[in-house]
C-alpha positions in Angstrom: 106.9 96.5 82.8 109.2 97.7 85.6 109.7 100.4 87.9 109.3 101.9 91.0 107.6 100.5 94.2 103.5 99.7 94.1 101.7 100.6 97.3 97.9 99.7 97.3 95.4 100.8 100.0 92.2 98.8 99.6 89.2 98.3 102.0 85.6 98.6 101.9 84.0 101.9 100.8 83.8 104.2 103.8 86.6 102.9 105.5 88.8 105.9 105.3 91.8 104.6 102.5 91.1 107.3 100.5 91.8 110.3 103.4 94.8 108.3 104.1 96.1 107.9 100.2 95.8 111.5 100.2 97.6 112.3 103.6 100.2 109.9 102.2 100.7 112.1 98.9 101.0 115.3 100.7 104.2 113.7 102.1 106.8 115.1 99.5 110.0 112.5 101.2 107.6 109.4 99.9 108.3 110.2 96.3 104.4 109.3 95.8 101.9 110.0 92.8 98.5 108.7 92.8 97.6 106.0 90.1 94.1 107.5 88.2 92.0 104.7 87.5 89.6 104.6 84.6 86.0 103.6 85.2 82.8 103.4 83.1 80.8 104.5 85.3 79.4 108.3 84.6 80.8 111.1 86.6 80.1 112.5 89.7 79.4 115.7 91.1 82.7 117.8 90.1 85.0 114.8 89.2 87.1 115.8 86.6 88.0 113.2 84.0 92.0 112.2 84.4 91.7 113.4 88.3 89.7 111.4 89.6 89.3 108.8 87.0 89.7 108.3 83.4 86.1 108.3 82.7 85.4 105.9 79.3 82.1 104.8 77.8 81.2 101.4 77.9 82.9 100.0 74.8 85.6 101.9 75.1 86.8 100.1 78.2 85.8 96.9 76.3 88.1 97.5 73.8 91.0 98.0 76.5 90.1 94.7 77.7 90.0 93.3 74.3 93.5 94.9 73.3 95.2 93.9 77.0 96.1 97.3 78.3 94.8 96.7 81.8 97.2 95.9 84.6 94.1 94.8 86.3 90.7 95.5 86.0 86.8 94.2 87.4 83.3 94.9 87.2 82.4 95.9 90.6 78.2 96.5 89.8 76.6 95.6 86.8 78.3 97.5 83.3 80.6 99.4 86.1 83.8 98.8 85.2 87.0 99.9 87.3 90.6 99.3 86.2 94.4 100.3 86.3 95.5 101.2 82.7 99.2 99.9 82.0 100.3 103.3 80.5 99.2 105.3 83.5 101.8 103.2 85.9 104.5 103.2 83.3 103.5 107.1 82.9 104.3 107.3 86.8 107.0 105.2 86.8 108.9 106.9 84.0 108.6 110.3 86.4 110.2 108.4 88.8 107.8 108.0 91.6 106.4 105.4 94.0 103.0 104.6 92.8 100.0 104.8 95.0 96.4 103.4 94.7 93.3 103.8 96.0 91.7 100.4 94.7 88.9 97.8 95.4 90.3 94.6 97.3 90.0 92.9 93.8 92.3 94.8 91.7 94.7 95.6 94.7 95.1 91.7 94.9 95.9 91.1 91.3 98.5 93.6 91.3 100.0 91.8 94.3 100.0 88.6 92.3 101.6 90.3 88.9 104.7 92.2 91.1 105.1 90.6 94.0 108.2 92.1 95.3 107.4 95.4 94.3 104.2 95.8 95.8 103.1 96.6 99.6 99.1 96.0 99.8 97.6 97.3 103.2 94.2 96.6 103.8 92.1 99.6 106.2 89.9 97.6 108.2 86.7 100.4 109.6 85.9 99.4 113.3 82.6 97.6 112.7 79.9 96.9 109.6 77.9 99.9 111.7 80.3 102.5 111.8 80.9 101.6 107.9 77.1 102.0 107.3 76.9 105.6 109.0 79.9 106.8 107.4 78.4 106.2 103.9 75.1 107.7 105.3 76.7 110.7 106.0 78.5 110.8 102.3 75.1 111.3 101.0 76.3 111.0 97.7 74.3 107.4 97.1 70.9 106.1 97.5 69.8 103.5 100.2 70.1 100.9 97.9 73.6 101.7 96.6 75.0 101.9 100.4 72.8 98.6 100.8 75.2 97.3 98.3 78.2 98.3 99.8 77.8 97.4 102.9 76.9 93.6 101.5 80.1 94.1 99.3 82.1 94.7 102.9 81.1 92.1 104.4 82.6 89.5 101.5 86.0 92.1 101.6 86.5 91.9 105.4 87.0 88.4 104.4 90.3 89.1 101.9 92.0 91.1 104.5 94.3 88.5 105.5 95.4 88.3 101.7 97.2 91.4 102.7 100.5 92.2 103.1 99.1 94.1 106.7 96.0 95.4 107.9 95.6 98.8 109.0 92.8 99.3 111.6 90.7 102.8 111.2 89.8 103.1 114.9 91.5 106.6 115.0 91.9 108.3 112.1 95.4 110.2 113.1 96.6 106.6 114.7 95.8 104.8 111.4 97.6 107.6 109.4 100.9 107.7 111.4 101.2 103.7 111.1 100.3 103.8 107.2 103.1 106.6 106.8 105.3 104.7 108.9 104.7 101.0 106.5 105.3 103.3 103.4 108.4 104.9 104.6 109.9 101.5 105.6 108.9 99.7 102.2 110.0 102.9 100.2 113.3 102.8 101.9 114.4 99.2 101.0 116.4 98.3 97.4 113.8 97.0 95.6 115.1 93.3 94.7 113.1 92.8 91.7 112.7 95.6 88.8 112.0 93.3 85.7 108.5 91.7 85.9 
């Protein structure tokens, strides 16, 4: 594979990368398009399948595993897979943009690994556990128990941020989006040094 630049936004659910991936993607001079995941989980609400995820049954995403076409993938919760499909980032690259993701601390770390050079990973730290919990609350798209397990999952996350190639801190929501704009601008704007991987 090779191509353009990789940008991953990860943090803990509630933290606010996914308002700033899509501030990021109205900004036509970044050259951005959004990397879909696929999941095999069930939709939600009004997701649409190939918007907001490519939405595959069970053994379906098995057999992508089997057959390799992942450039990354995990189970997050129990028969809930997530992962980036190699033909979706090839699909981007081959239109010539930067790709952009909106991906769990996991995956956003094995992309790291597998292009190095091409990759900026930011990490959006939220301002406390607290603040995460009532943003979730307010959601109200998950039970108790669900946000229960997110907020256990954040704790463990926190802990990869300095695996990151920066940390964004979500105290202020147009603070945090200036500085992300401003890291993806500087990263876009240098040669990338290594296009075969």
């Amino acid at each position: 594979m090779k191509g353009g630049k990789l940008i991953i936004f990860s943090a803990p659910s509630g933290s606010g990368k996914t308002t700033i991936v899509r501030h990021l993607l109205g900004k036509k001079h970044l050259n951005l398009a959004f990397s879909v995941s696929a999941t095999s989980r069930p939709k939600r609400g009004k997701e649409k399948n190939g918007e907001h995820y490519y939405f595959l049954s069970l053994s379906e995403f098995k057999n992508h595993i089997k057959n390799d076409d992942f450039l990354e993938w995990e189970e997050v919760y129990r028969d809930n897979f997530y992962g980036t499909l190699k033909t979706e980032v090839e699909r981007l690259w081959a239109e010539g943009k930067n790709v952009i993701f909106d991906i769990d601390v996991v995956g956003g770390l094995r992309i790291k690994k597998k292009f190095p050079e091409q990759t900026l990973a930011v990490f959006v730290k939220p301002p406390s556990i607290d603040e995460l919990k009532i943003r979730l609350k307010k959601r109200s798209t998950e039970s108790d128990d669900k946000i229960n397990m997110r907020i256990a999952k954040a704790s463990v996350e926190l802990a990869t941020a300095p695996q990151f190639d920066t940390v964004i801190k979500n105290y202020d929501l147009d603070t945090a989006l200036a500085e992300a704009e401003k890291l993806v601008e500087d990263f876009i704007s240098k040669p990338n040094p290594e296009k075969e991987a």
